[in-house]
PDB file of N, CA, C and O in Angstrom:
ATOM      1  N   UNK A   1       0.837  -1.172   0.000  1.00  0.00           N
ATOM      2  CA  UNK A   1       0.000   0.000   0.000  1.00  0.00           C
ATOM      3  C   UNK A   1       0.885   1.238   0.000  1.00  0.00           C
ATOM      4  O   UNK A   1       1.964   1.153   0.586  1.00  0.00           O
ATOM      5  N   UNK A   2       0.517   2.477  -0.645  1.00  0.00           N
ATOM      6  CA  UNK A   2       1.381   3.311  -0.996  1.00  0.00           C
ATOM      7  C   UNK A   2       0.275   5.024  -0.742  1.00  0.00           C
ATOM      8  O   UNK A   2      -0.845   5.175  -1.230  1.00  0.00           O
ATOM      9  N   UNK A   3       0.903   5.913  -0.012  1.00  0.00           N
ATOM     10  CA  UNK A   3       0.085   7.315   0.315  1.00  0.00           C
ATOM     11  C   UNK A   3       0.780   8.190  -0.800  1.00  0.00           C
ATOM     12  O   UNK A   3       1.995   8.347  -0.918  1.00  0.00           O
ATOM     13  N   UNK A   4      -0.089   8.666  -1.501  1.00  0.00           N
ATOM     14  CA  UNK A   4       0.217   9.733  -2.329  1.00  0.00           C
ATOM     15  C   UNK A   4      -0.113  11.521  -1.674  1.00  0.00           C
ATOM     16  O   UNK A   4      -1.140  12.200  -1.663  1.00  0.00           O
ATOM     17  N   UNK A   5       0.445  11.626  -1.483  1.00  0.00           N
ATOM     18  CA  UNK A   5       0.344  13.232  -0.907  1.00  0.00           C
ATOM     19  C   UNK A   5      -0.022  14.138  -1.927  1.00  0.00           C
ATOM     20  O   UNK A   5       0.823  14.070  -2.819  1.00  0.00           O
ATOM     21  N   UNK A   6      -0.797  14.853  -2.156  1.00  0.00           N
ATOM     22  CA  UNK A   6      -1.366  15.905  -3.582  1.00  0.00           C
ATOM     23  C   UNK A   6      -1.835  16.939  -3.231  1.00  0.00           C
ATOM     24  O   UNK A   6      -3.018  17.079  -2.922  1.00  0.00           O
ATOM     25  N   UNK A   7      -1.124  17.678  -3.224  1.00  0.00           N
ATOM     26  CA  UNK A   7      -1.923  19.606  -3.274  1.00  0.00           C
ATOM     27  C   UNK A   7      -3.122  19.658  -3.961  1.00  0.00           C
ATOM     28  O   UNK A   7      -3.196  18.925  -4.947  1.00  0.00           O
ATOM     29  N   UNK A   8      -4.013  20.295  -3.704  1.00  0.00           N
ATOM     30  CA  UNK A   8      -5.220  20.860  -4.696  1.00  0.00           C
ATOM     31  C   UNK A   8      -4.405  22.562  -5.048  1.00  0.00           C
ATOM     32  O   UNK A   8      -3.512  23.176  -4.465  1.00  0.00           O
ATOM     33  N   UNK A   9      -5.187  22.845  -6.198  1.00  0.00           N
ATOM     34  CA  UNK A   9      -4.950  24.165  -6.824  1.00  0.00           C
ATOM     35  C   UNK A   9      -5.992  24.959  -5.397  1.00  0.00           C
ATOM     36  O   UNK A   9      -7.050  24.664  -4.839  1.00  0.00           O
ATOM     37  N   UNK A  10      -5.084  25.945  -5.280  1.00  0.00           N
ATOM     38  CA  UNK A  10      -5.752  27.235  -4.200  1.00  0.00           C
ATOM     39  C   UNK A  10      -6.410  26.398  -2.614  1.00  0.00           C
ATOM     40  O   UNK A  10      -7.270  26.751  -1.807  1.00  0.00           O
ATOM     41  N   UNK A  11      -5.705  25.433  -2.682  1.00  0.00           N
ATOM     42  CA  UNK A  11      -5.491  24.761  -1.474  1.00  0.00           C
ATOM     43  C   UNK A  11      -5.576  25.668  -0.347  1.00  0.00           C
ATOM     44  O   UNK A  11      -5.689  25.087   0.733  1.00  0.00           O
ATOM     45  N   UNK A  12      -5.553  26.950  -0.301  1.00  0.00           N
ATOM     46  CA  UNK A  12      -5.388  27.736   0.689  1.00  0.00           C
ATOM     47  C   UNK A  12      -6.628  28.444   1.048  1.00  0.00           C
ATOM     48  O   UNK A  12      -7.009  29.057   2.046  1.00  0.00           O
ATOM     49  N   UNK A  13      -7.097  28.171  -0.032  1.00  0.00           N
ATOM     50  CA  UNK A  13      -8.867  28.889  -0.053  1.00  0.00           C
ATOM     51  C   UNK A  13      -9.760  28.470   0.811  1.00  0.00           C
ATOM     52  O   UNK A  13      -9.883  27.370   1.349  1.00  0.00           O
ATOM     53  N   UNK A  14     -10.459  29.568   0.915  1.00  0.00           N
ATOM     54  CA  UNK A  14     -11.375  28.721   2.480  1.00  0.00           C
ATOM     55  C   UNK A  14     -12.829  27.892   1.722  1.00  0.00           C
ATOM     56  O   UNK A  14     -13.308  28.311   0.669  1.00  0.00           O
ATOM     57  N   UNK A  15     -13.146  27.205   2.142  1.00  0.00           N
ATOM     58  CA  UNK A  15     -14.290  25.949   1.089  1.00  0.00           C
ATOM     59  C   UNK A  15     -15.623  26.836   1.340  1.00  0.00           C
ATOM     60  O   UNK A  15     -16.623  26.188   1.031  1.00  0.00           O
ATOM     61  N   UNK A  16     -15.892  28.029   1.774  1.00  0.00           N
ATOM     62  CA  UNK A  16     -17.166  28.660   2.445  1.00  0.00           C
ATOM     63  C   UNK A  16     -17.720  28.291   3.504  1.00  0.00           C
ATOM     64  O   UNK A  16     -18.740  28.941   3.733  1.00  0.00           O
ATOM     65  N   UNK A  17     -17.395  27.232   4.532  1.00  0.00           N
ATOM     66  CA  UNK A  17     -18.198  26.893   5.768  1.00  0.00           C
ATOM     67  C   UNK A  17     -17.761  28.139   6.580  1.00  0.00           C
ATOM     68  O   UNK A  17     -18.428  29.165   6.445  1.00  0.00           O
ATOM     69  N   UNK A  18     -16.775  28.131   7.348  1.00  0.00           N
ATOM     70  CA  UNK A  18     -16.383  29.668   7.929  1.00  0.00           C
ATOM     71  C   UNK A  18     -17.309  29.820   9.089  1.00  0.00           C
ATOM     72  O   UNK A  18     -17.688  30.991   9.081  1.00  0.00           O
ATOM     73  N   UNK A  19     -17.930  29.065  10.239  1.00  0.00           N
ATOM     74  CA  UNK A  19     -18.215  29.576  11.711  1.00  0.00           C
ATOM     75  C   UNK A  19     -20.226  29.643  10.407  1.00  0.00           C
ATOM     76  O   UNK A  19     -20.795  28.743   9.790  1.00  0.00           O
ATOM     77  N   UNK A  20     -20.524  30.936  10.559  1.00  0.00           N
ATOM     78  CA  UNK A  20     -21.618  30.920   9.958  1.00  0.00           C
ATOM     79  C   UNK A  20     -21.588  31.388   8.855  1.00  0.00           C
ATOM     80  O   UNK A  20     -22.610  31.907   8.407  1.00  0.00           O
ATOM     81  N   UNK A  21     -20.356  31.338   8.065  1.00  0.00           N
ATOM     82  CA  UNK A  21     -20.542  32.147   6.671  1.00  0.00           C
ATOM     83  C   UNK A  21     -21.410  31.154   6.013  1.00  0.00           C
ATOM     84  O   UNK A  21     -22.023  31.662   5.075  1.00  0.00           O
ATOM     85  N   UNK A  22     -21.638  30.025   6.180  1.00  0.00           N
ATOM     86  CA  UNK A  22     -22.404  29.482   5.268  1.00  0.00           C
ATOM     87  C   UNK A  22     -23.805  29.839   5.422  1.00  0.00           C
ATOM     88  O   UNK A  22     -24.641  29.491   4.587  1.00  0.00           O
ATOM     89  N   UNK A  23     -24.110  30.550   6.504  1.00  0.00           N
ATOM     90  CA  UNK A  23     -25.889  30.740   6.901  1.00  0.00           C
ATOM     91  C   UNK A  23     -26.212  32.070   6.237  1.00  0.00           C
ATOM     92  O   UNK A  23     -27.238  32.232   5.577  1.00  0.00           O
ATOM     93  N   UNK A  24     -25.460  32.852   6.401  1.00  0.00           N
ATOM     94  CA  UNK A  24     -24.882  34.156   6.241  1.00  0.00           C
ATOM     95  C   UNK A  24     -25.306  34.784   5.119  1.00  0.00           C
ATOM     96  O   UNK A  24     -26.228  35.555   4.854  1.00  0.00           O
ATOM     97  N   UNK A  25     -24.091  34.087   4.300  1.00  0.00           N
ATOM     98  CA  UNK A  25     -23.885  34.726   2.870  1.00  0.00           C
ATOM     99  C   UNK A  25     -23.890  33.013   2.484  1.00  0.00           C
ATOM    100  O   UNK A  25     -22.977  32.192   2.570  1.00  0.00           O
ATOM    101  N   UNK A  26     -25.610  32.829   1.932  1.00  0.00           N
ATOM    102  CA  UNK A  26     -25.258  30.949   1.306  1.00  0.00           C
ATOM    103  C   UNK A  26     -24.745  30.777  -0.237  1.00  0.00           C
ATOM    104  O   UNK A  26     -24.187  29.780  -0.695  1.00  0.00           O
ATOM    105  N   UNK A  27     -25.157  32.325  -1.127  1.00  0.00           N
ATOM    106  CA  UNK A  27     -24.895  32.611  -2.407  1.00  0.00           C
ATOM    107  C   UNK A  27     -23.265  32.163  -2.636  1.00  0.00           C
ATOM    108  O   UNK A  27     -22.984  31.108  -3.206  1.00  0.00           O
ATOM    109  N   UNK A  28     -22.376  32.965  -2.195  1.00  0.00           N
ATOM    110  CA  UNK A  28     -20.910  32.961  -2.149  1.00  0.00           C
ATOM    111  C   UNK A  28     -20.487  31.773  -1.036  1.00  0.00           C
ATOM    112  O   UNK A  28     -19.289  31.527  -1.174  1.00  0.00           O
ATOM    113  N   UNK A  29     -20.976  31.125  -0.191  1.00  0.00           N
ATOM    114  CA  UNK A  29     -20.812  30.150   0.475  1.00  0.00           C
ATOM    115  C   UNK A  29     -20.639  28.947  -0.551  1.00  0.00           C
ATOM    116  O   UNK A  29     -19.584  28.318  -0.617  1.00  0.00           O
ATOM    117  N   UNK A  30     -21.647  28.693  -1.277  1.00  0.00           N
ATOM    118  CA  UNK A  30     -21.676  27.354  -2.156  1.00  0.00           C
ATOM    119  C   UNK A  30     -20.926  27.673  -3.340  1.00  0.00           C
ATOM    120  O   UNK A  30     -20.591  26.741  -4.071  1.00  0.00           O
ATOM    121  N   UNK A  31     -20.412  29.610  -3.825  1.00  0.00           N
ATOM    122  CA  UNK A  31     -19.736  29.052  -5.224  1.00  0.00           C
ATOM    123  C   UNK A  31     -18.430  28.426  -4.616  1.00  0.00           C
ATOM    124  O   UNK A  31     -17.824  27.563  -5.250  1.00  0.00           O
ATOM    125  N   UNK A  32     -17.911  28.945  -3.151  1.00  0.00           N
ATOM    126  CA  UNK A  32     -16.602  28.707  -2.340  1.00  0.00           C
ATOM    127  C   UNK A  32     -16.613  27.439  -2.432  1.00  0.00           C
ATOM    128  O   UNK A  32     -15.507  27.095  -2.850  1.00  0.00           O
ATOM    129  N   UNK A  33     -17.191  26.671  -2.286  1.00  0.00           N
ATOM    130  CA  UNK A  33     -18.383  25.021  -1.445  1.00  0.00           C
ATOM    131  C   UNK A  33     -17.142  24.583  -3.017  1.00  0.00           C
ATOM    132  O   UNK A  33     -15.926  24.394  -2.983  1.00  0.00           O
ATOM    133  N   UNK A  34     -18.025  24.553  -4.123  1.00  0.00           N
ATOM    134  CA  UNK A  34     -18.202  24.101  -5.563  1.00  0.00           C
ATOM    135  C   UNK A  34     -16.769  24.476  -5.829  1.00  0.00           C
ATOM    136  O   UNK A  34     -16.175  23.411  -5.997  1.00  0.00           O
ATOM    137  N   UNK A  35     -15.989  25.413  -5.940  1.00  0.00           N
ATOM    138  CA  UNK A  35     -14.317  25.495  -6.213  1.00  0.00           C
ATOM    139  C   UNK A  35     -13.550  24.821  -5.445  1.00  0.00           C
ATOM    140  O   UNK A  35     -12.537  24.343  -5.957  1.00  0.00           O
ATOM    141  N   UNK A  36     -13.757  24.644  -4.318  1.00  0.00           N
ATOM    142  CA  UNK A  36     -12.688  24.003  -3.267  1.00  0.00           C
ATOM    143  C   UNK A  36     -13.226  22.203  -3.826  1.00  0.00           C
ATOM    144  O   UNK A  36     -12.282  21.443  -4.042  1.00  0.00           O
ATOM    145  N   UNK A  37     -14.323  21.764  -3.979  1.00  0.00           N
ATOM    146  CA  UNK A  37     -14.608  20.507  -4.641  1.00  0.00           C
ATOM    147  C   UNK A  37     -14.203  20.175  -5.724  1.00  0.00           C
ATOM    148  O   UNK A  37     -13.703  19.062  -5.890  1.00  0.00           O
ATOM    149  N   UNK A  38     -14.367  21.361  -7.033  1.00  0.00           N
ATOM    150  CA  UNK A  38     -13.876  20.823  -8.008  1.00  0.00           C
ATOM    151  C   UNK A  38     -12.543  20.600  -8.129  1.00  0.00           C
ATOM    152  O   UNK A  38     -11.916  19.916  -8.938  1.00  0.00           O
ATOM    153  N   UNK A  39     -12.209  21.244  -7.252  1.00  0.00           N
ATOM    154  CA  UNK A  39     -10.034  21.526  -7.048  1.00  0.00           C
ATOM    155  C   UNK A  39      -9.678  19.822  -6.259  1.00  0.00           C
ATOM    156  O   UNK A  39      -8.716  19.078  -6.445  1.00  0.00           O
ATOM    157  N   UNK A  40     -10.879  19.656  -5.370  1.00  0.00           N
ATOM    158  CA  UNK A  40     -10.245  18.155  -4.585  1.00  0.00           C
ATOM    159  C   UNK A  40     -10.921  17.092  -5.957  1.00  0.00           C
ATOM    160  O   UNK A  40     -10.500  15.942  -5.834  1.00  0.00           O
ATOM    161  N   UNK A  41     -11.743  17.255  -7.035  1.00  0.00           N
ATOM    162  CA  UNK A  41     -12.000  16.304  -7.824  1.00  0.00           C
ATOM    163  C   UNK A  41     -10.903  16.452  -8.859  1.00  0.00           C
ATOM    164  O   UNK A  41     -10.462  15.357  -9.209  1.00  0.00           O
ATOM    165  N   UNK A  42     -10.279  17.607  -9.510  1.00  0.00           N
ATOM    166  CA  UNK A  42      -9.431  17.578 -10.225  1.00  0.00           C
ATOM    167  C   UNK A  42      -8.303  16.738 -10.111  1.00  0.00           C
ATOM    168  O   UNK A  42      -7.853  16.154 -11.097  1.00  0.00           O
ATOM    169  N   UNK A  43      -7.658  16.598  -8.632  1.00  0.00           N
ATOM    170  CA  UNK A  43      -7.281  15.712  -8.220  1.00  0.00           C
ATOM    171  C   UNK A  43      -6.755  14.228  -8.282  1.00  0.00           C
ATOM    172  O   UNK A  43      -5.636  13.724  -8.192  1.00  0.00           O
ATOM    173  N   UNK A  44      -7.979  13.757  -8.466  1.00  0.00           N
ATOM    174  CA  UNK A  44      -8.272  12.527  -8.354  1.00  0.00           C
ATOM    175  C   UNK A  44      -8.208  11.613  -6.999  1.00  0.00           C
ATOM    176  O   UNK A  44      -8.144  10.383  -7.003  1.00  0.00           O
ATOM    177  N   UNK A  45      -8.227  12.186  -6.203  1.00  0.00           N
ATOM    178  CA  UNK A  45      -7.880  11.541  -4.970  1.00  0.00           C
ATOM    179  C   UNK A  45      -9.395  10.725  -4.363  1.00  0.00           C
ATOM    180  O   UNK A  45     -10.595  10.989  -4.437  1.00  0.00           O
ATOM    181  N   UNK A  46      -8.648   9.713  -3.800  1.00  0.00           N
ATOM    182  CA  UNK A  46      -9.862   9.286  -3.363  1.00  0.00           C
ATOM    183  C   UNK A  46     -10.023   9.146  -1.721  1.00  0.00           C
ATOM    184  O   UNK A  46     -10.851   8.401  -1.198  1.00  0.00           O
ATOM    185  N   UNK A  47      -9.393   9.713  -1.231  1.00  0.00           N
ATOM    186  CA  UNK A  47      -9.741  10.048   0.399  1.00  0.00           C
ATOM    187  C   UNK A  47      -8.916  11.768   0.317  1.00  0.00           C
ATOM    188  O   UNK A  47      -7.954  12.210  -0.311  1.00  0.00           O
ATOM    189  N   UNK A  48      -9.688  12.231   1.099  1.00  0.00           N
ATOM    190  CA  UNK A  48      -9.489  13.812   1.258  1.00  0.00           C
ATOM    191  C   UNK A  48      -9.418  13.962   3.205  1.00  0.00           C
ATOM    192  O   UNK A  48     -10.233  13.763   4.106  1.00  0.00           O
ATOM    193  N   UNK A  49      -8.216  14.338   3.150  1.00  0.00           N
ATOM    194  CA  UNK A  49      -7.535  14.771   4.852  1.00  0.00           C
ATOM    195  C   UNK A  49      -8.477  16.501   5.275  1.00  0.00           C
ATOM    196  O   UNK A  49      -8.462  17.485   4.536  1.00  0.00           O
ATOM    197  N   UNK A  50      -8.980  16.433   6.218  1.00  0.00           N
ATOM    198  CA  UNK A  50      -9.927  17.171   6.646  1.00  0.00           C
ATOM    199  C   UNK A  50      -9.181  17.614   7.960  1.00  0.00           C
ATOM    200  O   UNK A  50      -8.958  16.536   8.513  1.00  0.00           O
ATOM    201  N   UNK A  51      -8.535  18.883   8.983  1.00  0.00           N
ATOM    202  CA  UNK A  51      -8.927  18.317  10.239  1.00  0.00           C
ATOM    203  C   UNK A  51     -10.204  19.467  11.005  1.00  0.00           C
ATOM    204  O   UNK A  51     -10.768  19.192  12.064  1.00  0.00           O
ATOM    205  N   UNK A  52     -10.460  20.716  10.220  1.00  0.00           N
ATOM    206  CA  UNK A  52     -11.659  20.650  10.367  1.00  0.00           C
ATOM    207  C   UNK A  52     -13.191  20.255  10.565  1.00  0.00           C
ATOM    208  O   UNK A  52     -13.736  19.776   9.570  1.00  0.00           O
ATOM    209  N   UNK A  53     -13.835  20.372  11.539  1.00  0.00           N
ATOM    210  CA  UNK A  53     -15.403  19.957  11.673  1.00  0.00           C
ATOM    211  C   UNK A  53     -16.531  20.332  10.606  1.00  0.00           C
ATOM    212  O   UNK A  53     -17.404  19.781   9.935  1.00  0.00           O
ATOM    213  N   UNK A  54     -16.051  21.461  10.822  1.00  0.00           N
ATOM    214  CA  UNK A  54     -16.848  22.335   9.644  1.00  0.00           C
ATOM    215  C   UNK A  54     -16.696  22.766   8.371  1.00  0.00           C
ATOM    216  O   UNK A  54     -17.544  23.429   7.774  1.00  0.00           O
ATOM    217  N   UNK A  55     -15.515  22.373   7.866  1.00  0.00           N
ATOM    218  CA  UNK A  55     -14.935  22.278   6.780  1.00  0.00           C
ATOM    219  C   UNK A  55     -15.443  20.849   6.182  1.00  0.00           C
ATOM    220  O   UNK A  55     -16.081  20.607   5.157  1.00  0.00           O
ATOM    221  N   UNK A  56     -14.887  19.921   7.279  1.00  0.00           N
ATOM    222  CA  UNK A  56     -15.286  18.763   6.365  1.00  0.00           C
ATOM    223  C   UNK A  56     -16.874  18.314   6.344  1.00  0.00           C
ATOM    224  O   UNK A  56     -17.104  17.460   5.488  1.00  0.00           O
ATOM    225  N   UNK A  57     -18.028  18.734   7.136  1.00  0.00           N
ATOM    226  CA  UNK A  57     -18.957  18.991   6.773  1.00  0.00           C
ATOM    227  C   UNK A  57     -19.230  19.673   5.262  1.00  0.00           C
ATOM    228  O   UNK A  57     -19.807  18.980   4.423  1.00  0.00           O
ATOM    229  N   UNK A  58     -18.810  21.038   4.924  1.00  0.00           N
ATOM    230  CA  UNK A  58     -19.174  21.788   3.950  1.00  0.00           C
ATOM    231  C   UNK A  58     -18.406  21.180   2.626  1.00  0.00           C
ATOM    232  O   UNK A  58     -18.920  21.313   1.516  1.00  0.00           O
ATOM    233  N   UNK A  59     -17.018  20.436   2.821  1.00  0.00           N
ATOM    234  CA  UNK A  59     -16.434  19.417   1.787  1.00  0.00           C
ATOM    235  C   UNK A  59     -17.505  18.393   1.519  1.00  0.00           C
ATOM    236  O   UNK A  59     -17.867  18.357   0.343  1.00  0.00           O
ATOM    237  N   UNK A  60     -17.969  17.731   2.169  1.00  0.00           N
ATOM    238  CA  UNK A  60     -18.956  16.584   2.227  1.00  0.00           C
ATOM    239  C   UNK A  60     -19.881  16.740   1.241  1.00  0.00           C
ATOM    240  O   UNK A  60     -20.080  16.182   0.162  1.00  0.00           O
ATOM    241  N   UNK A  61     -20.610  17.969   2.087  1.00  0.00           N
ATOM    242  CA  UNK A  61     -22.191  18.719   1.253  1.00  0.00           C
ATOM    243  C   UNK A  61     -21.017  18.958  -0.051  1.00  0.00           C
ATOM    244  O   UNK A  61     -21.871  18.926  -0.937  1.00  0.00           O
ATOM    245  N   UNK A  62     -20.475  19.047  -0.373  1.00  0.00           N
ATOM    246  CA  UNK A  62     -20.353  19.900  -2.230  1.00  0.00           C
ATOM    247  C   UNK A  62     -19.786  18.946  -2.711  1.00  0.00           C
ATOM    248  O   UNK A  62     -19.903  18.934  -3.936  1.00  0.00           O
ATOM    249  N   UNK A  63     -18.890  17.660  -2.079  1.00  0.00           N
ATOM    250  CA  UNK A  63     -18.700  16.841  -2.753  1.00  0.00           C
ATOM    251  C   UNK A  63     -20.311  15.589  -3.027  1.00  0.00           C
ATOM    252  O   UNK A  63     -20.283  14.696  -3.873  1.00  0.00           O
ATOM    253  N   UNK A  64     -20.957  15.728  -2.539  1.00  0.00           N
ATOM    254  CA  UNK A  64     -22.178  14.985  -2.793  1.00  0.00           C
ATOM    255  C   UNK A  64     -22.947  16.020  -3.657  1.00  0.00           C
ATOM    256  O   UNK A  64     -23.657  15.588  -4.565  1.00  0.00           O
ATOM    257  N   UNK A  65     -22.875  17.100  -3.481  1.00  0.00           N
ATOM    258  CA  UNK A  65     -23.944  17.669  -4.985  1.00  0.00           C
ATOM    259  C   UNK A  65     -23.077  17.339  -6.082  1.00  0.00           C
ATOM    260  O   UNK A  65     -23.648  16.867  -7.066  1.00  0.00           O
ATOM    261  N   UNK A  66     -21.797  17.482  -6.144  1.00  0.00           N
ATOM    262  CA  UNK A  66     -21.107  17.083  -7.256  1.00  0.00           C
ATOM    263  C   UNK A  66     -20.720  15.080  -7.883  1.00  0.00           C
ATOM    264  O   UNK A  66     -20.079  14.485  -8.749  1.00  0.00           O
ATOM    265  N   UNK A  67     -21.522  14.833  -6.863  1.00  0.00           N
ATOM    266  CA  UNK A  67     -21.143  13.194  -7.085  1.00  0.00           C
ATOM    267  C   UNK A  67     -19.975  12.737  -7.038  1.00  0.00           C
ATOM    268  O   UNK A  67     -19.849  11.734  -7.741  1.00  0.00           O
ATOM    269  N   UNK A  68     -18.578  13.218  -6.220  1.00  0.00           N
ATOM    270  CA  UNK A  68     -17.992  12.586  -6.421  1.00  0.00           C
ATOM    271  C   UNK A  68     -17.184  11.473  -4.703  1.00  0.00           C
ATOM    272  O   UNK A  68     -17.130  11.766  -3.508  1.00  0.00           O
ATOM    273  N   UNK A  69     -16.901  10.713  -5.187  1.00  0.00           N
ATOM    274  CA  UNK A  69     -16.615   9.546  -4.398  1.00  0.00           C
ATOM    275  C   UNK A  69     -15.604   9.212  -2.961  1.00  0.00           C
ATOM    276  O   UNK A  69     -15.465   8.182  -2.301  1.00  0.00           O
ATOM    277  N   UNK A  70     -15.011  10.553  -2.839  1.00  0.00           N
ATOM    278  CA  UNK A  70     -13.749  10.745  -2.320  1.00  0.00           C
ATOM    279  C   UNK A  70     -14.228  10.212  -1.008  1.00  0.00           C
ATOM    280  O   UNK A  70     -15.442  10.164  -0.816  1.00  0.00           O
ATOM    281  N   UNK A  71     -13.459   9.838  -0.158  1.00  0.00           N
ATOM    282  CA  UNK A  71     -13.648   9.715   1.100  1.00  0.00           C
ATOM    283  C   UNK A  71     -12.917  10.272   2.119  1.00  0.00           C
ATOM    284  O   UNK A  71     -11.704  10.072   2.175  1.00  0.00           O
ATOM    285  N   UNK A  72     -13.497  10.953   2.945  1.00  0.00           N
ATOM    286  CA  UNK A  72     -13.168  12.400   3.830  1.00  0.00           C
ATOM    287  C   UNK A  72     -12.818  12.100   5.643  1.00  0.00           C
ATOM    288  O   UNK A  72     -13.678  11.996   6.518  1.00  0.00           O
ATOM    289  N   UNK A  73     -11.626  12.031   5.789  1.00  0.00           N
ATOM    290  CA  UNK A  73     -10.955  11.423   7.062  1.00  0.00           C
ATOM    291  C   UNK A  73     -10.364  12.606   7.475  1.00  0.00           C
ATOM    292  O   UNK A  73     -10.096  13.516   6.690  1.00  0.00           O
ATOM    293  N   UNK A  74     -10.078  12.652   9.043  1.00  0.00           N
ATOM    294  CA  UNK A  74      -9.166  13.811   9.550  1.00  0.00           C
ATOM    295  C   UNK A  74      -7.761  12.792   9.714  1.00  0.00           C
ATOM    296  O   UNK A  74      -7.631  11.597   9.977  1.00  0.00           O
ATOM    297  N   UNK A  75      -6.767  13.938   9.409  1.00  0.00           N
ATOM    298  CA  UNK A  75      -5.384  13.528   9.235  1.00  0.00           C
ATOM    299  C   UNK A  75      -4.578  12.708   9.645  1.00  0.00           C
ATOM    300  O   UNK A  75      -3.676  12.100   9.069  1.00  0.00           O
ATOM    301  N   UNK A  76      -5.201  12.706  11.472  1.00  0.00           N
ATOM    302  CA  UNK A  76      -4.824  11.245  12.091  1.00  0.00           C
ATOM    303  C   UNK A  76      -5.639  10.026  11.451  1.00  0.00           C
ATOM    304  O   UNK A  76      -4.958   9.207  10.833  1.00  0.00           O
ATOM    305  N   UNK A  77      -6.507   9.890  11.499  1.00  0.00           N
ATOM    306  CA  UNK A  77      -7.352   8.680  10.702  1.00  0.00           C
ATOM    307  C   UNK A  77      -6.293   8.120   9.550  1.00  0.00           C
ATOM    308  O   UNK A  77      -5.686   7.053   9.456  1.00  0.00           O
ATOM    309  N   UNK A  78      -6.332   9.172   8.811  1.00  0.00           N
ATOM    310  CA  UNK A  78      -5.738   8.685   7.571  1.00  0.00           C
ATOM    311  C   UNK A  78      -3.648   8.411   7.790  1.00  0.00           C
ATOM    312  O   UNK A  78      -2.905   7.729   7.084  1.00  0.00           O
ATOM    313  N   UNK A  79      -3.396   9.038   8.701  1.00  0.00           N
ATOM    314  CA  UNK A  79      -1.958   8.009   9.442  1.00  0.00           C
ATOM    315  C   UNK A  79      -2.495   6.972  10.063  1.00  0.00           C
ATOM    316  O   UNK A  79      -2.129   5.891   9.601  1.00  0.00           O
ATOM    317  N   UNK A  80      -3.165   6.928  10.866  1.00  0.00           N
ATOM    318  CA  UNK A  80      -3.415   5.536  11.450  1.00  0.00           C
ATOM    319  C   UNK A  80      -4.009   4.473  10.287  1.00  0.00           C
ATOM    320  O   UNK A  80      -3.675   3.290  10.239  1.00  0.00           O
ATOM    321  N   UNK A  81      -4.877   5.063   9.432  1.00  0.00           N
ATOM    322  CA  UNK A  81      -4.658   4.086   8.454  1.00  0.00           C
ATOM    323  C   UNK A  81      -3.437   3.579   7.614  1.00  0.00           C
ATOM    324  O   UNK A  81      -3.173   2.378   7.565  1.00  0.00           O
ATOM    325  N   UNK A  82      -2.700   4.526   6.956  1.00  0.00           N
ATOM    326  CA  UNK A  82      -1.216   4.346   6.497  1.00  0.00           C
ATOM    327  C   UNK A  82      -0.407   3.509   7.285  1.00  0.00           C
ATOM    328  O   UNK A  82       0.086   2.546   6.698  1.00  0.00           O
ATOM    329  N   UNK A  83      -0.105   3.683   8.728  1.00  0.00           N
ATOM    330  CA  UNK A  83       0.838   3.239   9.322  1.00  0.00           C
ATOM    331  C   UNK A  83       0.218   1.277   9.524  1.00  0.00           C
ATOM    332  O   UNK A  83       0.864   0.235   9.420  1.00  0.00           O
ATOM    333  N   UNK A  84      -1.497   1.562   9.884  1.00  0.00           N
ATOM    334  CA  UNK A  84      -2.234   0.254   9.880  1.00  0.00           C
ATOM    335  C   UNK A  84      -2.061  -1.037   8.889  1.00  0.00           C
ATOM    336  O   UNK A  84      -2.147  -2.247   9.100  1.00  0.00           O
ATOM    337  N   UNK A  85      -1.709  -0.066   7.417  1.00  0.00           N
ATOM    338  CA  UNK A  85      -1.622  -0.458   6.075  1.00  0.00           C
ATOM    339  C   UNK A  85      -3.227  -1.140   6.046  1.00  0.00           C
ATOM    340  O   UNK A  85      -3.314  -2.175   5.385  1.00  0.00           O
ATOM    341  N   UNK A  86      -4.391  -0.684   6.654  1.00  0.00           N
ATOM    342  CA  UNK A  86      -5.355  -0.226   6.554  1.00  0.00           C
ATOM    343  C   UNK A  86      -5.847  -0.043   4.988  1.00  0.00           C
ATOM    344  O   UNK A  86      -4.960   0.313   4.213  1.00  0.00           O
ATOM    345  N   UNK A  87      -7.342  -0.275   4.366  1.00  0.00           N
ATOM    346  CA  UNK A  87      -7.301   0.672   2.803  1.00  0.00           C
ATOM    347  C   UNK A  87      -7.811   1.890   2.867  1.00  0.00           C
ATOM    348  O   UNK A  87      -8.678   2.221   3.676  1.00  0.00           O
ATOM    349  N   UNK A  88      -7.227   2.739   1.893  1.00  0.00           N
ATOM    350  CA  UNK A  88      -7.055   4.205   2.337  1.00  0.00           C
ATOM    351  C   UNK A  88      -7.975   4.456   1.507  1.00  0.00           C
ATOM    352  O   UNK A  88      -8.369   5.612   1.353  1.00  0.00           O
TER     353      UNK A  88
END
């Protein structure tokens, strides 16, 4: 078993969850939602390192309107899987 480590493009961008920006402002919340998704689908990855609550909530929601398959672990999870040799 082998971990591929992969940047997304604008990796630095916030996904729109933000405390209540998503209640807030939901217009600019979901185009945020929809770029930070299409950047983790461009990808190709198929587990996505989260260690946000609310991030990986709002990753979740936009990766399910967008259909795609990834599966969304916080960072220890996904070492303890690696080190487990666990499937990632």
């Amino acid at each position: 078993m082998s971990l591929e480590l992969v940047e997304i493009a604008n990796g630095d961008r916030c996904c729109g969850g933000a405390g209540l920006y998503n209640v807030l402002e939901p217009d600019m919340s979901g185009r945020l939602r929809r770029e930070k998704c299409e950047a983790i689908a461009a990808t190709g990855a198929t587990t996505v390192a989260s260690a946000n609550p609310g991030c990986t909530m709002q990753i979740a929601a936009g990766m399910r309107e967008l259909g795609i398959g990834a599966t969304i672990v916080h960072p220890v999870e996904l070492l303890d899987r690696a080190y487990s040799h666990s499937p990632i």
